[in-house]
DRENTORFI-580136 format. One record per residue (C-alpha): x, y, z. Coordinates in steps of 0.2 Angstrom, whole numbers, plus 5000, padded with zeros to 4 digits. Layout:
<recs>
XYZ ...
</recs>
This chain:
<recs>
503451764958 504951684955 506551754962 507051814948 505351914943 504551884928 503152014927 502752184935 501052244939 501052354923 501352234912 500452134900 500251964901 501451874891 500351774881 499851944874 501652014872 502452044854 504051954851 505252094858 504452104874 504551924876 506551914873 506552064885 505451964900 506751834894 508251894896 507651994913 507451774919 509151724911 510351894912 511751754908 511451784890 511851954890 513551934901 515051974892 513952024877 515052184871 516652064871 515451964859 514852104848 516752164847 517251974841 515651974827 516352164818 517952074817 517151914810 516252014797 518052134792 518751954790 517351914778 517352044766 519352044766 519351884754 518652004741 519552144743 521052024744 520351974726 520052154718 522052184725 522752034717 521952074700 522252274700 523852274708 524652094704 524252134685 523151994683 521852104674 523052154657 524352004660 525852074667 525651964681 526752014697 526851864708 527651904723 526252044724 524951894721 525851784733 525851914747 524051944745 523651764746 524551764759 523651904770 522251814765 522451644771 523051724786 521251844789 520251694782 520951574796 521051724811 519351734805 518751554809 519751554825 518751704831 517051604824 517551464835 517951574851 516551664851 515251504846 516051424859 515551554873 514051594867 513551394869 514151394885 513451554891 511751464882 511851314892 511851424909 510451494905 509451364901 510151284917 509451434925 507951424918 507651244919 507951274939 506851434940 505451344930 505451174939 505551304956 503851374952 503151234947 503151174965 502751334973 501351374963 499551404967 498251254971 496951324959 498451354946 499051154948 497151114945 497351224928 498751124919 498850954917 500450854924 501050834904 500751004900 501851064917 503250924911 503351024892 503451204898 505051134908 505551004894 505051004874 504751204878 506451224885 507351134872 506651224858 507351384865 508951304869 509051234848 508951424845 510151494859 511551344855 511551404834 510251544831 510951664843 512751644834 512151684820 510951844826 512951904833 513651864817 512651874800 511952084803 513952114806 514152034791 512852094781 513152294786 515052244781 514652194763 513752354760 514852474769 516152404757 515352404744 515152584744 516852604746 516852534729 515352634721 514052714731 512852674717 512852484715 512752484732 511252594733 510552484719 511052314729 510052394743 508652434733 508452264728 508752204747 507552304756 505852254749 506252064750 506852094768 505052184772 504252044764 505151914777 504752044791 502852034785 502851824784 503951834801 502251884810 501451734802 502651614807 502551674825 500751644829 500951474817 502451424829 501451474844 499951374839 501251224837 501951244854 500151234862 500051064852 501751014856 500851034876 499150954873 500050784864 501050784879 499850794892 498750664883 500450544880 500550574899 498950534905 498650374893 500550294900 499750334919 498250264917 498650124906 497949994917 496350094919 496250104900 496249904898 495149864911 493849994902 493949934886 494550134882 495950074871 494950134855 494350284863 496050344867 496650294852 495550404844 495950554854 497650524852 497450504833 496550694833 498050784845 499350694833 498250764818 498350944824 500250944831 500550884812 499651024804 500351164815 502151104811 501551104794 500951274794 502251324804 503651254788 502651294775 503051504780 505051444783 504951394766 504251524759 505751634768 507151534761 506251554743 506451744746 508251724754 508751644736 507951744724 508451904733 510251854733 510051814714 509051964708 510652074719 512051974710 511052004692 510752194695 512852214699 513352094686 512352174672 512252374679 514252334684 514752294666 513652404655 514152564666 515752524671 516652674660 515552794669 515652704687 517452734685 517752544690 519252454688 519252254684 519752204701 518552334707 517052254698 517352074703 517552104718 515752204719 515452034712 515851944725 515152044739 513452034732 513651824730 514251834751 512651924755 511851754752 512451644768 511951774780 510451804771 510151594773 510851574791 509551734794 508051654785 508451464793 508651544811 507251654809 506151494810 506951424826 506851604833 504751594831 505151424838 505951474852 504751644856 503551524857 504251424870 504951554878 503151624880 502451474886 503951454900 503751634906 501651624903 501951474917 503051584927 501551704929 500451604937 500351634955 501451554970 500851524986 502551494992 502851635006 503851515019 504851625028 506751565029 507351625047 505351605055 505051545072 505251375077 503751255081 503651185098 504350985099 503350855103 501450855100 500551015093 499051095098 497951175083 497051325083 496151395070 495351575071 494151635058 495051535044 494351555026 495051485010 494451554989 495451514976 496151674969 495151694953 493551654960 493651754979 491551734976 491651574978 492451514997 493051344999 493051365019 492151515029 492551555046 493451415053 493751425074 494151255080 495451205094 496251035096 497350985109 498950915108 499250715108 497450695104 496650595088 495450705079 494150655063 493750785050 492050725041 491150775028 490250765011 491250744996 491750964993 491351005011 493151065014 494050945024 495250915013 495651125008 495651135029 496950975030 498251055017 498051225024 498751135040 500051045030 500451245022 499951175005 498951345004 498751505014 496951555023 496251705015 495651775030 495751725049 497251625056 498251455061 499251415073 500151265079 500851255096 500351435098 501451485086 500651585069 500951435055 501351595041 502851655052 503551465055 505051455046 505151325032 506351215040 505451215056 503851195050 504451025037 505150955053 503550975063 502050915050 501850755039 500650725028 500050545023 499050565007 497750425003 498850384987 500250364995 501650424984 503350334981 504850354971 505550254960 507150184975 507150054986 506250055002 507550125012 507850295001 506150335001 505850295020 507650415021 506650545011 505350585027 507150655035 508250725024 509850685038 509150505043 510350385047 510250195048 509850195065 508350325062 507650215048 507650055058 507050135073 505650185064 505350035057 505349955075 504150075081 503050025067 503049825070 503749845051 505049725053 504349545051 503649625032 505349705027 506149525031 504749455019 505349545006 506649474991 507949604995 507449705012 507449865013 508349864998 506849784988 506549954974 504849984973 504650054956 503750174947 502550274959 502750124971 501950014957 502749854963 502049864979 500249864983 499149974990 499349945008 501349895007 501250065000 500650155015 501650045026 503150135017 502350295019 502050265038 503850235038 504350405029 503350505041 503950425058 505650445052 505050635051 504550635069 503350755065 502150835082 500550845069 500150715058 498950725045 498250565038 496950565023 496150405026 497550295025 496650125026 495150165014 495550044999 496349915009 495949715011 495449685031 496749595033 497849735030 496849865037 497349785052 499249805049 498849985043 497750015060 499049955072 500350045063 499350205064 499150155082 500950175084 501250325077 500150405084 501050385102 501450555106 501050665093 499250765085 498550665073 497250745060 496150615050 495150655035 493850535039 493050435023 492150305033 491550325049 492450185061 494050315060 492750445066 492050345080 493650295087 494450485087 494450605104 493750745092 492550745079 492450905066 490950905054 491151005040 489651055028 489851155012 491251255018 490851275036 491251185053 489451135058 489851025072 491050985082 491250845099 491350665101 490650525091 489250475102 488950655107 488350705090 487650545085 486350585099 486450775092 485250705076 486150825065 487350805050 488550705057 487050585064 486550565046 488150555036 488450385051 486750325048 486750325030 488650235031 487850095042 486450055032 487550035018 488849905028 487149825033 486649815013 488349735009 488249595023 487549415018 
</recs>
């Protein structure tokens, strides 16, 4: 779990949670919305005494100023004007206080949240990254977010504020007849049951919308990374369509969603009219036997017409409030899924220089399917400073055992260590320093060269990135370059091509210095011309440190000091090259069947 904890053993998943327990989990992820709370529950009673004081001011004026039978006093009128342009404008001041720091109390918290999300996202499970798509990951920590932040900014004000407000309006209007308030709050209590009863609808309609909001994301997101793909396939239509049908449904959620907050401010209105009618009419015909002054009655008036802005602002927020339960269950619903982060901070440092790997017993099952392993009882040693080649069928494993070197994932049973240390008690620090991993898509950022070469080492000077660049033989391909190693590579590296790509990537990891380097078929979708450039520069990296190689075509294979040969799960075999090709088993077929197929392609 996150840092901050999101749910206990006990408790039931969020998606399944009502919209109290959600605020609860909530607020247990960002406490900084409930800091200071009291000071601001004290500032909204004295908002709402200031909001009922204009009537009261009112009924004074016409009972006590003589504005009810004429004799009009006006230094008493004046006065009361006076007091109340005073409370009205103390009132407004204390609105602004408090609004502004609840918004800044707001902002914290989404900041908080906005850091705890993105935290978990990269700490989460293999299998749990494999569940969600790359758009729908992006809108739990964006559109999700924001909604909640639209409600926290304005809807939270208003939750401190309007109930003060509305409790105040009664409580004084007892104090002016205990019987028109009784009858205002027997009009006000059904109307209110009614908006509690269409609040549950709103809640699963605002939910449904926020699952659409992620689905149109994830599609938009896909469609923009592969538009290249899309083109070249003709798909253009296809996608269209699909995303015609994800716009189609995000339009009727929202519309289900509005067509229940309008229904709630239909209620709001008439229930504020039906209140003011009752005291208007059951005010005037029984006012003898109410024992209400003139000033009295207006001024029970005029309480009833305030009920109408909190009972508005209520209605209005109570729509951004389903909104924002609904993205606040989606972020904490993300926040449940399971980490595989467990680095130890202080751990034991990894030996410098090349790493021997041992691997005792190691297996690997995703968490919600422990029936179906991945890898099964792994024991291999390789020895420091050599080449090794991990083969195998596509699902075999190489790949799980390869990020479970790299710490990716833990094993689920048996053991690894490198350089005789136990990789789970390597601290974090340690362990980045001493493994690299060279994915076959290479991955750049959106910098120049030189910042993402600088991104292997976090501390990397000048000197580090040239020397590495040196090391390489990189220098006459920078020079070619329009600006050096300045030259920005754009999005995902898109400026460069696929080799140039891995050159960068080369660079990144050397600058690491990393004692095990793990390479996933680096030269696999490259011209010959540069696989040659890619070779020798692997060559040179691989002076002086363990070099793991997921092997998709065999020449890496026959060229490495170790071969492993995985089958569904298992290591089945394991030596060198021309050893188990005169073995005759899997590894003899998996390179026979790769040379007959070079021999089908060749003139």
């Amino acid at each position: 779990m996150s840092d901050r904890g999101v749910m206990h053993r006990s408790e039931i998943p969020v998606e399944q949670a009502p919209a109290l327990e959600v605020i609860r989990r909530g607020l247990r992820v960002t406490p900084e919305l409930l800091r200071g709370i009291w000071a601001l529950v004290a500032v909204g009673v004295l908002y709402s005494a200031g909001q009922v004081a204009t009537p009261i001011v009112m009924q004074l004026a016409i009972d006590r100023g003589g504005l009810a039978d004429g004799d009009v006093d006006m230094g008493v009128v004046w006065k009361l004007a006076l007091a109340g342009l005073v409370v009205v404008v103390g009132t407004q001041v204390l609105g602004v206080f408090m609004r502004r720091r609840m918004i800044r109390r707001a902002e914290q918290a989404l900041r908080t949240l906005r850091t705890v999300t993105f935290d978990h996202v990269h700490r989460m499970s293999l299998q749990a990254h494999n569940r969600h798509s790359t758009g729908v990951l992006i809108s739990r920590i964006t559109a999700d977010i924001d909604v909640l932040g639209r409600f926290v900014d304005w809807g939270m004000f208003v939750w401190m504020v309007q109930p003060f407000v509305l409790v105040g309006v009664f409580v004084t209007m007892a104090v002016y007849s205990w019987q028109l308030a009784l009858l205002a709050l027997v009009v006000f209590v059904p109307a209110i049951m009614l908006m509690r009863w269409m609040q549950g609808r709103m809640s699963r309609a605002h939910l449904e919308r926020q699952e659409t909001v992620g689905a149109l994301l994830g599609a938009f997101s896909e469609t923009l990374g592969g538009a290249h793909v899309l083109r070249a396939y003709g798909a253009e239509e296809q996608t269209r369509r699909r995303l015609f049908r994800l716009s189609r449904d995000r339009y009727r959620a929202s519309l289900r969603a509005n067509i229940y907050m309008s229904v709630v401010f239909v209620i709001g209105d008439l229930l504020v009219t039906l209140v003011s009618i009752a005291l208007i009419v059951v005010g005037i015909t029984q006012r003898d036997s109410l024992g209400l002054a003139a000033g009295e009655l207006v001024a029970l008036v005029f309480l009833g017409t305030l009920l109408q802005n909190p009972v508005n602002e209520l209605g209005e927020t109570m729509n951004e409030a389903q909104v924002a339960v609904a993205g606040w269950r989606k972020v904490l619903g993300l926040l449940e899924e399971p980490i595989d982060d467990l680095d130890p901070i202080e751990g034991d440092e990894l030996p410098t220089g090349a790493l021997a790997v041992d691997s005792t017993g190691v297996g690997f099952a995703y968490a919600d399917d422990p029936d179906e392993p991945i890898l099964c009882d792994v024991d291999v040693h390789i020895a420091a400073g050599t080449r090794t080649a991990i083969v195998g069928a596509t699902g075999s494993g190489k790949t799980t055992f390869a990020r479970l070197l790299c710490r990716l994932a833990d094993p689920t049973s048996g053991s690894l260590s490198l350089g005789g240390v136990d990789l789970a008690a390597a601290g974090v620090a340690s362990r980045h320093r001493a493994v690299r991993m060279v994915p076959q898509d290479s991955f750049l950022f959106d910098m120049s060269i030189r910042e993402n070469i600088a991104a292997g080492r976090p501390d990397a000077s000048e000197a580090d990135i040239a020397r590495a660049i040196a090391t390489l033989g990189l220098g006459p391909w920078i020079s070619s370059l329009p600006d050096g190693l300045d030259t920005r590579v754009g999005e995902r590296g898109s400026s460069l091509s696929v080799g140039e790509r891995q050159l960068v990537s080369f660079a990144r990891a050397s600058v690491a210095d990393p004692g095990l380097l793990i390479l996933d078929e680096a030269t696999s979708s490259v011209d010959p011309q540069t696989d040659l450039m890619l070779t020798s520069a692997i060559d040179r990296l691989a002076v002086g440190r363990t070099v793991v190689s997921i092997a998709h075509r065999m020449s890496t294979a026959e060229s490495a000091d170790l071969v492993l040969v995985f089958d569904q799960g298992r290591l089945v075999e394991t030596g060198k090259h021309s050893d188990l090709v005169d073995a005759g088993g899997v590894y003899a077929d998996l390179h026979r069947a790769w040379r007959d197929e070079i021999s089908e392609k060749q003139p």
